[in-house]
C-alpha positions as CSV (number, residue, x, y, z in Angstrom):
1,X,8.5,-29.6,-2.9
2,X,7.0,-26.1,-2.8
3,X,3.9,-25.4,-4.2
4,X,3.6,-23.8,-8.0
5,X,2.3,-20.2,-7.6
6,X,1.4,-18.2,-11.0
7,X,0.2,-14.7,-10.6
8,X,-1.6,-13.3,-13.6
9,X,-1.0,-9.1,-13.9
10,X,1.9,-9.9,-11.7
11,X,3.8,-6.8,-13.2
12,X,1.4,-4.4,-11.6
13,X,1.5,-2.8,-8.1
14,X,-0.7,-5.1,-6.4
15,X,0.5,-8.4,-8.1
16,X,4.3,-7.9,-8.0
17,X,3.3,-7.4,-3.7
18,X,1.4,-10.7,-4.3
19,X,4.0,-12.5,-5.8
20,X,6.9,-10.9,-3.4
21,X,4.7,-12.3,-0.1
22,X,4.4,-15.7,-2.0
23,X,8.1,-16.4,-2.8
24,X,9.1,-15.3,0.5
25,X,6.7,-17.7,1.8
26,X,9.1,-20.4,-0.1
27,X,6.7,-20.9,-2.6
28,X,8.3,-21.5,-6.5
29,X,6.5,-18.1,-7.9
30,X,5.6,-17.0,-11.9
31,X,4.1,-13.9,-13.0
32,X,2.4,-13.4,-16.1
33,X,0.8,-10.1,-17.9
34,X,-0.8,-8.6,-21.4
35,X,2.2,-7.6,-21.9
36,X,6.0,-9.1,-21.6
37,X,6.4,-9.6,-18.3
38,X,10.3,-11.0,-18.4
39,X,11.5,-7.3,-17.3
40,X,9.5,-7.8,-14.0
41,X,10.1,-11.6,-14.0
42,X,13.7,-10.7,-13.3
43,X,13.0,-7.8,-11.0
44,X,11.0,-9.4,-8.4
45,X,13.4,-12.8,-8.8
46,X,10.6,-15.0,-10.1
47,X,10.2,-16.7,-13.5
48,X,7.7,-15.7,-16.1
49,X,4.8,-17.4,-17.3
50,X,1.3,-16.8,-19.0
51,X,-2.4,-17.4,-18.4
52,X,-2.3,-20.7,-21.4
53,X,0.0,-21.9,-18.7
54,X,-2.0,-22.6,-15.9
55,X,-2.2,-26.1,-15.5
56,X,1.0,-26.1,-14.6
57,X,0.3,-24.4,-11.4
58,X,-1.0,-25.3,-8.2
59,X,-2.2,-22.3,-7.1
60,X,-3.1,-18.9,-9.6
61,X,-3.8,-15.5,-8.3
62,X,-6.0,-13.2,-11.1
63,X,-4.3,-9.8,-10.2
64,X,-6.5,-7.9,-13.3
65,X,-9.2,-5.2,-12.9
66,X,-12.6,-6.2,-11.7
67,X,-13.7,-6.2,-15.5
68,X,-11.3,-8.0,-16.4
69,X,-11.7,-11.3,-14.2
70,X,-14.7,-12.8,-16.5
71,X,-12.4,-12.6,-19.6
72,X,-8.8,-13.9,-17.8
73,X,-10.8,-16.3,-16.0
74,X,-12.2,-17.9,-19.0
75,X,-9.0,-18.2,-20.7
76,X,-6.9,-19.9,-17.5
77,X,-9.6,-21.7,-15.5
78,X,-10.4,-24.7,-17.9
79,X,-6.5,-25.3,-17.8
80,X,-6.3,-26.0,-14.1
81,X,-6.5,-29.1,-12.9
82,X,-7.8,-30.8,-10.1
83,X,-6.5,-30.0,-6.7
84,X,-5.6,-26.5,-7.9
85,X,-6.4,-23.0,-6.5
86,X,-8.0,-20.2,-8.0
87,X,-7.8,-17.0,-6.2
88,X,-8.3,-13.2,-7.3
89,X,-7.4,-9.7,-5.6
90,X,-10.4,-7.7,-6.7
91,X,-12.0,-4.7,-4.9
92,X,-15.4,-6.4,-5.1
93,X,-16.3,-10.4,-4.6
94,X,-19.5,-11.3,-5.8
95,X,-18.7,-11.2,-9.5
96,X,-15.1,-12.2,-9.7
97,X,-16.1,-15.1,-7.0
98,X,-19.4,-16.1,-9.4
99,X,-17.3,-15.6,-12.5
100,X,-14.1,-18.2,-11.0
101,X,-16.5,-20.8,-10.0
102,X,-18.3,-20.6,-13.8
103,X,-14.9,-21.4,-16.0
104,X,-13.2,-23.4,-12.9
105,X,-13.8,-27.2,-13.7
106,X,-14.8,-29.7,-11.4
107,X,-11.9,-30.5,-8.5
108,X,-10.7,-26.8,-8.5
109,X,-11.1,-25.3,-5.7
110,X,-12.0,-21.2,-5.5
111,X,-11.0,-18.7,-3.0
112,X,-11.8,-14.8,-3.5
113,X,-9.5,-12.4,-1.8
114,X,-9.3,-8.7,-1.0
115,X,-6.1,-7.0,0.1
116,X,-7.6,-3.5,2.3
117,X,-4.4,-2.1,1.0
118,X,-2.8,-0.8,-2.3
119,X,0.4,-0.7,-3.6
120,X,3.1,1.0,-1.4
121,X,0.4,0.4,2.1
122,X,1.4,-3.0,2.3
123,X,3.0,-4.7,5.5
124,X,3.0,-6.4,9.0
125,X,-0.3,-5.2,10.4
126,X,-2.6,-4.7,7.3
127,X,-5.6,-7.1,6.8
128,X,-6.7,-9.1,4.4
129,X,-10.7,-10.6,3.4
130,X,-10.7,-14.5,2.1
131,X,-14.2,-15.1,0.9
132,X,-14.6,-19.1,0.7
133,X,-16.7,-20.5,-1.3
134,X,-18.1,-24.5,-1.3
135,X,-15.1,-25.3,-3.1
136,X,-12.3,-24.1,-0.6
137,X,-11.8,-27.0,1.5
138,X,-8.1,-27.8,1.1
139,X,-6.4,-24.4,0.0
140,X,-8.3,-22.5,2.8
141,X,-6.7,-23.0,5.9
142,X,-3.1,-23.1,3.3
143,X,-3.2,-19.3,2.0
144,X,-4.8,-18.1,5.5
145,X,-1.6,-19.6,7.1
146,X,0.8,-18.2,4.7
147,X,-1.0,-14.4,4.8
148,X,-1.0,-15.0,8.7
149,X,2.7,-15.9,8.6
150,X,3.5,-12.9,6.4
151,X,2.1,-10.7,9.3
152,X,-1.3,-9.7,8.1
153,X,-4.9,-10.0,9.9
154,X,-7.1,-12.1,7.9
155,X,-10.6,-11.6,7.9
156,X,-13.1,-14.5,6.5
157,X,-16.4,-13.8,5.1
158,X,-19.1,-14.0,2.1
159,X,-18.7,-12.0,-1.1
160,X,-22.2,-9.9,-0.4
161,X,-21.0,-9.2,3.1
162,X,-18.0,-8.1,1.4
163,X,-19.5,-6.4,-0.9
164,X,-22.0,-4.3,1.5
165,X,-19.1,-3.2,3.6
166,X,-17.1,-1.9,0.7
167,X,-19.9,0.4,-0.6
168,X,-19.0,2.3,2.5
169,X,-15.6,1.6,3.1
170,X,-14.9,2.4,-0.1
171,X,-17.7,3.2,-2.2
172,X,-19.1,5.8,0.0
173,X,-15.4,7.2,1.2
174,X,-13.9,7.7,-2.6
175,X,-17.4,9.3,-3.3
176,X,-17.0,11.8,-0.7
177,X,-14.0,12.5,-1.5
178,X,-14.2,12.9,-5.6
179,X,-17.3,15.0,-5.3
180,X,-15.3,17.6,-2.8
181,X,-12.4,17.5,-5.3
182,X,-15.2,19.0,-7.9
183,X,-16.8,21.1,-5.5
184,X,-13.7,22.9,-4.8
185,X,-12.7,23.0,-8.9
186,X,-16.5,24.7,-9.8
187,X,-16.6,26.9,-6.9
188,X,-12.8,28.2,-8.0
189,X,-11.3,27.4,-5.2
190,X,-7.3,28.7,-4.8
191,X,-6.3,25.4,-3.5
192,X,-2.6,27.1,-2.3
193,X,-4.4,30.2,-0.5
194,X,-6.5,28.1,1.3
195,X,-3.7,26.2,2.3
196,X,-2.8,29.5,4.0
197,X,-5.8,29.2,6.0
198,X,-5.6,25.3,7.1
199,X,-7.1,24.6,9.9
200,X,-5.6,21.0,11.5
201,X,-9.2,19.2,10.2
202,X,-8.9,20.9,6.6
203,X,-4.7,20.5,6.4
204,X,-6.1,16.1,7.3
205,X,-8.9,16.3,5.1
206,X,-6.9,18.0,2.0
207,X,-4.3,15.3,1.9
208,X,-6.9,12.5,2.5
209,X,-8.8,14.4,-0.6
210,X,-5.1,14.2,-2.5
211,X,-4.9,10.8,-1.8
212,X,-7.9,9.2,-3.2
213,X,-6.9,11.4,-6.3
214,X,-4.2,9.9,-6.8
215,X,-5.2,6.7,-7.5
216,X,-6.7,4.6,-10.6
217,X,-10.0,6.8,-11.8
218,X,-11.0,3.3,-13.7
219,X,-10.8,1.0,-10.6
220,X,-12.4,3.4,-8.5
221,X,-15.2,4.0,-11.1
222,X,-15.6,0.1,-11.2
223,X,-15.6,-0.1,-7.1
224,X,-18.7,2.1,-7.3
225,X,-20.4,-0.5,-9.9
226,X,-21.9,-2.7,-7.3
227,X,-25.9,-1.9,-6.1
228,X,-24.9,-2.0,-2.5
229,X,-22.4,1.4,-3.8
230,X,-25.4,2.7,-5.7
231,X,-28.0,2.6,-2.5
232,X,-25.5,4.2,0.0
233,X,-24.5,6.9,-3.0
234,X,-28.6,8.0,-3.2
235,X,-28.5,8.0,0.6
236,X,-25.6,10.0,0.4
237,X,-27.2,12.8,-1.9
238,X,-30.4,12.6,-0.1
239,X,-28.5,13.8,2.7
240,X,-26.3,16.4,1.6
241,X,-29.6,17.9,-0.3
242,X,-31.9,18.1,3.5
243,X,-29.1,19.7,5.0
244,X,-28.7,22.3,2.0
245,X,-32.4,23.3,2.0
246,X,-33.0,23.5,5.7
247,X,-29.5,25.9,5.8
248,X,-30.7,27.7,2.5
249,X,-34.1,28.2,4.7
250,X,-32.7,29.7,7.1
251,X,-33.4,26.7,9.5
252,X,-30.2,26.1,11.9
253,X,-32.1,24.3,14.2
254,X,-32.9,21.7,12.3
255,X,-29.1,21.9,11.2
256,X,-28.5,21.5,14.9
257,X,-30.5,18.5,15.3
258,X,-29.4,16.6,12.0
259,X,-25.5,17.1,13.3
260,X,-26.3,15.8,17.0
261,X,-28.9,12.6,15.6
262,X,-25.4,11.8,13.2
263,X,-23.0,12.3,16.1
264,X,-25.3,10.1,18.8
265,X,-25.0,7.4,15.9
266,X,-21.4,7.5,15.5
267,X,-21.4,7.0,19.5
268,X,-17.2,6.8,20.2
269,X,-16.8,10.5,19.1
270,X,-14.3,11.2,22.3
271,X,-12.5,7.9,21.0
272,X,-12.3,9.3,16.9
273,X,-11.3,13.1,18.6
274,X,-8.4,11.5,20.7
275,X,-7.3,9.0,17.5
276,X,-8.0,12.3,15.0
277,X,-5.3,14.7,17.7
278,X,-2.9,11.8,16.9
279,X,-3.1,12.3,13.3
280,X,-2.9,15.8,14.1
281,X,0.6,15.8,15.9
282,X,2.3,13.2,14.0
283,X,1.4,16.3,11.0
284,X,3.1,18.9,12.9
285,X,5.8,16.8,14.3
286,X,8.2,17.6,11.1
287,X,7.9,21.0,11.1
288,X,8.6,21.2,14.9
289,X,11.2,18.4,14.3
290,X,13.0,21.4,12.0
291,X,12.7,24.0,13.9
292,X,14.6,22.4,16.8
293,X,17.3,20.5,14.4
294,X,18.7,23.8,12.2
295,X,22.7,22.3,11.9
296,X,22.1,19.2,13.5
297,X,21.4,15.9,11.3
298,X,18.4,14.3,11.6
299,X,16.0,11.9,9.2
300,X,12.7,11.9,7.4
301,X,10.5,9.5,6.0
302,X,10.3,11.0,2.7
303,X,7.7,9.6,0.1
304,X,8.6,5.6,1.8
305,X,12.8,6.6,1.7
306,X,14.7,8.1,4.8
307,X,16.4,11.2,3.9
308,X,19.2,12.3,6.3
309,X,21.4,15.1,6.6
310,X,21.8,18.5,8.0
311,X,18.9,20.7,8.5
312,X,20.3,24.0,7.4
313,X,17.3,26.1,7.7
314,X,13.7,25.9,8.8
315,X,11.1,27.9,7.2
316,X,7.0,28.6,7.5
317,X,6.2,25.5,4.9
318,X,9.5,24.3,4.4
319,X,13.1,23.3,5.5
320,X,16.8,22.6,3.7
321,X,18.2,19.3,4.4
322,X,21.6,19.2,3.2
323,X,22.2,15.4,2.1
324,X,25.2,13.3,0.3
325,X,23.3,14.3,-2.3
326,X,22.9,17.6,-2.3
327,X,20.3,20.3,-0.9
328,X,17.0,19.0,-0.8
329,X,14.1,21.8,0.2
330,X,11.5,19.8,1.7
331,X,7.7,20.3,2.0
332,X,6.5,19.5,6.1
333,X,3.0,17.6,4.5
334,X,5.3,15.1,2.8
335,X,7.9,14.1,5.3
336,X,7.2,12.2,8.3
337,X,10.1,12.8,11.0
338,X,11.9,9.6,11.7
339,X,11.7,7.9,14.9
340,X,14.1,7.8,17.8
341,X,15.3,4.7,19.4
342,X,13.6,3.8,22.6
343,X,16.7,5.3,24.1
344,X,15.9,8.5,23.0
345,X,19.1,7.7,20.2
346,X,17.9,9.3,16.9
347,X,18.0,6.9,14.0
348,X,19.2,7.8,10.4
349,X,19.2,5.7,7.5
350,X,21.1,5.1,4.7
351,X,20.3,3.6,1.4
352,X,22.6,2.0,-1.0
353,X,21.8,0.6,-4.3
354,X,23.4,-2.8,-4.2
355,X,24.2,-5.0,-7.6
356,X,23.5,-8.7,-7.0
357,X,23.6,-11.7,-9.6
358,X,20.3,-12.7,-10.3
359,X,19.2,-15.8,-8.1
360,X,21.2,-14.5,-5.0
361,X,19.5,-13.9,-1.8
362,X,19.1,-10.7,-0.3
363,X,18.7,-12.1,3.0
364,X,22.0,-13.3,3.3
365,X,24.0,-9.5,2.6
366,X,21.2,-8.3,5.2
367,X,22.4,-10.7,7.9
368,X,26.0,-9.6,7.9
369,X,25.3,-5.8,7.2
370,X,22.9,-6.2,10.4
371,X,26.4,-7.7,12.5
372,X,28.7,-3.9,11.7
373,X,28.8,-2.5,14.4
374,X,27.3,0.7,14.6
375,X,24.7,-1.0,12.0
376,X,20.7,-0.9,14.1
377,X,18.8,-2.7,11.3
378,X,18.9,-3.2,7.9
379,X,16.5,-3.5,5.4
380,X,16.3,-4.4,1.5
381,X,13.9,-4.6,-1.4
382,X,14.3,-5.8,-5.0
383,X,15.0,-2.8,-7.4
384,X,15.1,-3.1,-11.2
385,X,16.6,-5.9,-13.6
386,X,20.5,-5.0,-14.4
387,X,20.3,-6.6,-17.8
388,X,19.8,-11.1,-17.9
389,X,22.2,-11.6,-15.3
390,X,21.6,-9.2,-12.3
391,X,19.2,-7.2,-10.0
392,X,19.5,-3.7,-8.1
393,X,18.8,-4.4,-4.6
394,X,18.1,-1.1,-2.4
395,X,19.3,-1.8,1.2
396,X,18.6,0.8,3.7
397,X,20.9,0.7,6.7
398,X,19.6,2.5,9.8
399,X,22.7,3.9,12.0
400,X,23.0,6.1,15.0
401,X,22.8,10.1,14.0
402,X,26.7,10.8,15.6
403,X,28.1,7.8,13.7
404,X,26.5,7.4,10.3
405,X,29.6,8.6,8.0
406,X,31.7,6.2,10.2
407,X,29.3,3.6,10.0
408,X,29.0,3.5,6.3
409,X,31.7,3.6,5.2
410,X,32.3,0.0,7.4
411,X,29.0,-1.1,5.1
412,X,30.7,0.3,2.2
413,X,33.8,-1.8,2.7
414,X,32.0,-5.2,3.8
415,X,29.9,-4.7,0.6
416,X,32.9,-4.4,-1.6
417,X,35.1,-6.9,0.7
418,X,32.3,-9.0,-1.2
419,X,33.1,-8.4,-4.2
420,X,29.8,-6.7,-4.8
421,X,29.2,-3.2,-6.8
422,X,27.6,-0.5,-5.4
423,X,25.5,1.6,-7.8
């Protein structure tokens, strides 16, 4: 019998990955949430449940913000029973970790976690911290098979280890990166004209600076909360402020010497300028992917969907790509160009919105699209809820560039040979 899984905020991003990875581990899965999580429930193809319930449970994940761990802990801890797991997802350890082990009762056993991912980075190849604590002996080596299993590097150490790393990893990154954002909005900056201007660093840099501000101002303001953040924040300032004066004072010398102390530190800088060209080139690679495709059909990575159709024209910052859809004018920063078989065979893919009765498995419709010929790989993920009875399932169905029309409409057929909808 499988074990009992119950995520708590298992309708956000980071819980609904938590309680995908569990139920296709086999495990029997529940979500719960502040709000009515049924919706999601029926999304993801779990059942829903709520914090009160967590006896019931052999194993509950507190997928909340770091604030919120005390409070959600105290309300589902003391329900567990013995034998049980408690496990959170939180951005720090030390607190959520502390805060478990204070409402968990005797016999339940405690295991902090951090995903170094968010929601939409997940995936084979992505690592995950376990922090275990003196009451971890039998889950332990359980949820670092099942991570393992799932594909992700699992990393095991102690919440203020954890914690010290983050305030750079994290603390000291999204600080960086905040405080530019500012910078630039005082100083006036024309974001687009100097977008004119990129240099390959700067074009990097602006989308890194993007990135972090696109993300949860509240758990990022709660990821700098911890001392260990604090301390590498005033070393931080400290720094930026010698390095203004001594340039204010005319003093490039000492300028000089700060840079080459900071670059003898970092040590692998031919190693980070050989990794950094990478990033550089897989940047350029749809633009120049463009330019060489004008009326030819070719795929992007688009925002995590492959777009594919004819490129009709190639511009300076932009191209056309004429798909099923329509026109699409396309931006180079946000498309990645797709990648080519090992054959040199360009790849498109094709996604089709597929209606399936709630309980059926995905899997199943994946193995036979994967046997069409013409059909390279096919891939699926759970959608929205279709009312009580049914889910949209998005399958993406990667096919050679000279056959794609042919080839789906064989997918097309099979789907509806299965007395299946297609939305």
């Amino acid at each position: 019998m499988p074990f009992k899984v119950l995520v708590i905020g298992g309708a956000g991003g980071m819980g609904r990955w938590c309680a995908s990875l569990f139920k296709g581990a086999g495990l029997d899965v529940a979500i719960g949430s502040r709000q009515d999580a049924s919706e999601a429930a029926r999304s993801l193809g779990v059942k829903a449940a709520k914090a009160e319930d967590a006896g019931h449970f052999d194993i509950v994940v507190l997928s909340v913000p770091i604030d919120a761990v005390e409070e959600v802990a105290s309300k589902a801890a003391p329900r567990m029973r013995p034998g049980s797991l408690l496990m959170d997802l939180s951005s720090l350890k030390a607190r959520p970790v502390e805060a478990m082990l204070s409402h968990a009762p005797a016999g339940t056993e405690v295991i902090g976690a951090h995903p170094l991912f968010g929601p939409g980075s997940e995936g084979r190849g992505r690592s995950i911290v376990l922090v275990p604590t003196e009451r971890s002996e039998r889950w332990l080596s359980i949820v670092r098979d099942i991570f393992a299993d799932a594909g992700y590097g699992v990393l095991e150490t102690t919440a203020e280890e954890h914690d010290k790393a983050m305030a750079v990893v994290q603390g000291l990154t999204h600080f960086m990166y905040v405080a530019m954002g500012r910078t630039m909005e005082k100083a006036g900056v024309d974001l687009k004209e100097t977008s004119a201007f990129r240099t390959p660093v700067y074009g990097i840099t602006k989308d890194m600076l993007g990135r972090v501000l696109s993300q949860s101002p509240e758990l990022y303001a709660l990821i700098q909360s911890s001392k260990d953040a604090g301390r590498i924040r005033d070393a931080y300032v400290d720094c930026c402020r010698e390095l203004a004066l001594a340039l204010d004072a005319g003093d490039t010398e000492a300028f000089i010497r700060d840079f080459e102390d900071a670059a003898r530190y970092y040590a692998d800088t031919a190693g980070a300028r050989k990794r950094s060209e990478r990033l550089i080139r897989c940047a350029l690679e749809p633009r120049l992917e463009a330019l060489e495709a004008v009326g030819k059909e070719r795929a992007f990575d688009f925002d995590g969907r492959v777009l594919s159709g004819i490129v009709k024209s190639a511009g300076a910052d932009d191209f056309t790509l004429e798909t099923p859809d329509g026109p699409m004018t396309l931006k180079y920063e946000d498309v990645l160009a797709a990648e080519p078989c090992g054959n040199g065979e360009r790849i498109v893919g094709r996604d089709i919105m597929v209606k399936l009765p709630i309980g059926a498995d995905p899997s199943v419709l994946q193995w036979v699209l994967e046997r069409i010929d013409g059909v390279k790989c096919a891939g699926f993920e759970t959608a929205d809820a279709l009312g009580p009875d049914f889910v949209a399932c998005r399958f993406t169905v990667s096919v050679s560039a000279g056959r794609s029309d042919e080839v789906l409409q064989k997918v097309l057929k099979t789907i509806w040979g299965l007395g299946l909808e297609v939305k």
